[in-house]
C-alpha positions in Angstrom: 32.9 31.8 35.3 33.4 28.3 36.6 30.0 27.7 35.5 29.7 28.9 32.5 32.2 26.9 31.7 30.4 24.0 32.7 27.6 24.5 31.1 29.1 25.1 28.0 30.7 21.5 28.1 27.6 20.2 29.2 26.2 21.5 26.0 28.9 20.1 24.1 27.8 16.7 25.4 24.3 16.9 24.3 25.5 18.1 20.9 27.9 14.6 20.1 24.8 12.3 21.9 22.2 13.9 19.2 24.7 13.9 16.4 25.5 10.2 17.2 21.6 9.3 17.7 21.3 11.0 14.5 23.9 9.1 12.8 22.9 5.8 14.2 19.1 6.4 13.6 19.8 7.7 9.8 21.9 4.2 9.4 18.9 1.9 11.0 16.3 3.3 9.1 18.6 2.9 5.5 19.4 -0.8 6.9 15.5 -1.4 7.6 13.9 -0.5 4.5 16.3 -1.9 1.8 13.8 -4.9 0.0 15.3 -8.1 -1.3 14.4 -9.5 -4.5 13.3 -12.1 -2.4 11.3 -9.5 -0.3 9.7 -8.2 -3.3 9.1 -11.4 -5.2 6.9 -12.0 -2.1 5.4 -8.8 -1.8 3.9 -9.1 -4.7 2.8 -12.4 -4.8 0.9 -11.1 -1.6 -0.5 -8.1 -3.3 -3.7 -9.7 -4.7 -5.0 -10.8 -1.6 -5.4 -7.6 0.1 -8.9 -7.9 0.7 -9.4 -6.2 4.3 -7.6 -3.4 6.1 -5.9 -6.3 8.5 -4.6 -8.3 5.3 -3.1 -4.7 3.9 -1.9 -3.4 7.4 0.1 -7.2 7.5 1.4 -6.3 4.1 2.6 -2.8 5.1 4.1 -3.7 8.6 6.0 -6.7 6.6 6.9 -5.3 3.2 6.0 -1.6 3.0 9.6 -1.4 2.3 9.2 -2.9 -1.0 6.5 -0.3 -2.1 7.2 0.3 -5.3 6.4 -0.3 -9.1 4.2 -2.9 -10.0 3.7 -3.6 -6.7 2.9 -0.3 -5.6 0.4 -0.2 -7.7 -1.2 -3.6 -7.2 -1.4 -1.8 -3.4 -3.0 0.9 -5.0 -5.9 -0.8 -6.3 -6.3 -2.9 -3.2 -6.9 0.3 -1.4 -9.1 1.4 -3.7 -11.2 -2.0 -3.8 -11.6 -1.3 0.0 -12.8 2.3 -0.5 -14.5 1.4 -3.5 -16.6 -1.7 -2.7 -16.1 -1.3 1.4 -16.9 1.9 2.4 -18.8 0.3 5.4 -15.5 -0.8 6.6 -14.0 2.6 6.7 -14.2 1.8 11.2 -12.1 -0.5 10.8 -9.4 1.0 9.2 -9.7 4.0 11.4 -9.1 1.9 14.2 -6.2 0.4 13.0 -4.7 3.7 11.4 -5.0 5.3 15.2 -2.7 2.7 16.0 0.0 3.1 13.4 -0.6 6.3 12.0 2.8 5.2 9.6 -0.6 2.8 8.6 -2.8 5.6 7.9 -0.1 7.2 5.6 0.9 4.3 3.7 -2.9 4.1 2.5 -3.5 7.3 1.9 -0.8 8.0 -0.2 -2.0 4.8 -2.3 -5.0 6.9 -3.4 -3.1 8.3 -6.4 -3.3 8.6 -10.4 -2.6 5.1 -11.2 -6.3 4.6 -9.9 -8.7 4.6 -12.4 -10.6 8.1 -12.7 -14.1 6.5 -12.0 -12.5 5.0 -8.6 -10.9 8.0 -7.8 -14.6 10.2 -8.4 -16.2 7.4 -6.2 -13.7 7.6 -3.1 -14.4 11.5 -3.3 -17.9 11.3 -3.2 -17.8 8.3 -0.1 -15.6 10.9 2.0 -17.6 13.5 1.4 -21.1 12.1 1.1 -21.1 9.1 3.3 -18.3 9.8 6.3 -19.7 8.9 9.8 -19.2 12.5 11.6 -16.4 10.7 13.8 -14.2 10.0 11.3 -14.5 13.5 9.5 -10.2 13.8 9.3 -10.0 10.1 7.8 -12.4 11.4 4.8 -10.5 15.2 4.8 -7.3 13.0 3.7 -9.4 10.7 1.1 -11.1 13.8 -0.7 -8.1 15.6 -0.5 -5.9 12.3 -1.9 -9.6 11.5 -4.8 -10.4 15.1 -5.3 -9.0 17.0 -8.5 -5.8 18.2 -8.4 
């Protein structure tokens, strides 16, 4: 019985450290992706020089928390340009989204409707006609992200 009991408290423990990891975690993460308008005024004056996955993985890791709006979509069509006019470069941004897979999200979720159509048809086709075998999952998320909904 005496270790039952024991057990039990020993349980009760490991309930009050998650709940308080829980807490403090849910209060971090509010605390770390707030934006301030002088955040965002920045954001997007950075937005139209997002020319290469290393100048739009420096935009997310600095301001990804100020994804949003106009800006968002200024994002959007950087991600498109690269898909668009630098398939060759699609390497690249495998390597870096294999190190930040938060990375890999933030890019494909960017392939959305405020694209224009013909970019969208065009970032299907590259992912399905011209993915190096290697990088098959990278292209499964663009066609999925291009392809008709």
């Amino acid at each position: 019985m005496h270790s039952a009991y024991r057990n039990f408290r020993r349980l009760g423990m490991v309930v009050c450290v998650v709940a308080a990891f829980v807490v403090v975690s849910r209060h971090g993460y509010a605390e770390e992706h707030s934006c301030s308008t002088a955040e965002a005024k920045q954001a997007d004056s950075e937005v139209d020089g997002l020319h290469s996955w290393d100048a739009l993985l420096k935009w997310y890791r600095a301001y990804r928390q100020c994804d949003d709006g106009g800006t968002a979509e200024g994002v959007s069509e950087a991600v498109a340009r690269n898909l668009v006019d630098h398939w060759d470069t699609l390497p690249q941004f495998a390597q870096l989204a294999t190190k930040s897979p938060g990375f890999r999200h933030f890019v494909v979720h960017h392939v959305d409707e405020t694209l224009d159509s013909n970019d969208l048809k065009k970032i299907y086709a590259n992912a399905a006609n011209r993915c190096p075998t290697k990088l098959r999952a990278f292209c499964d998320d663009f066609k999925k992200a291009a392809g008709p909904s």
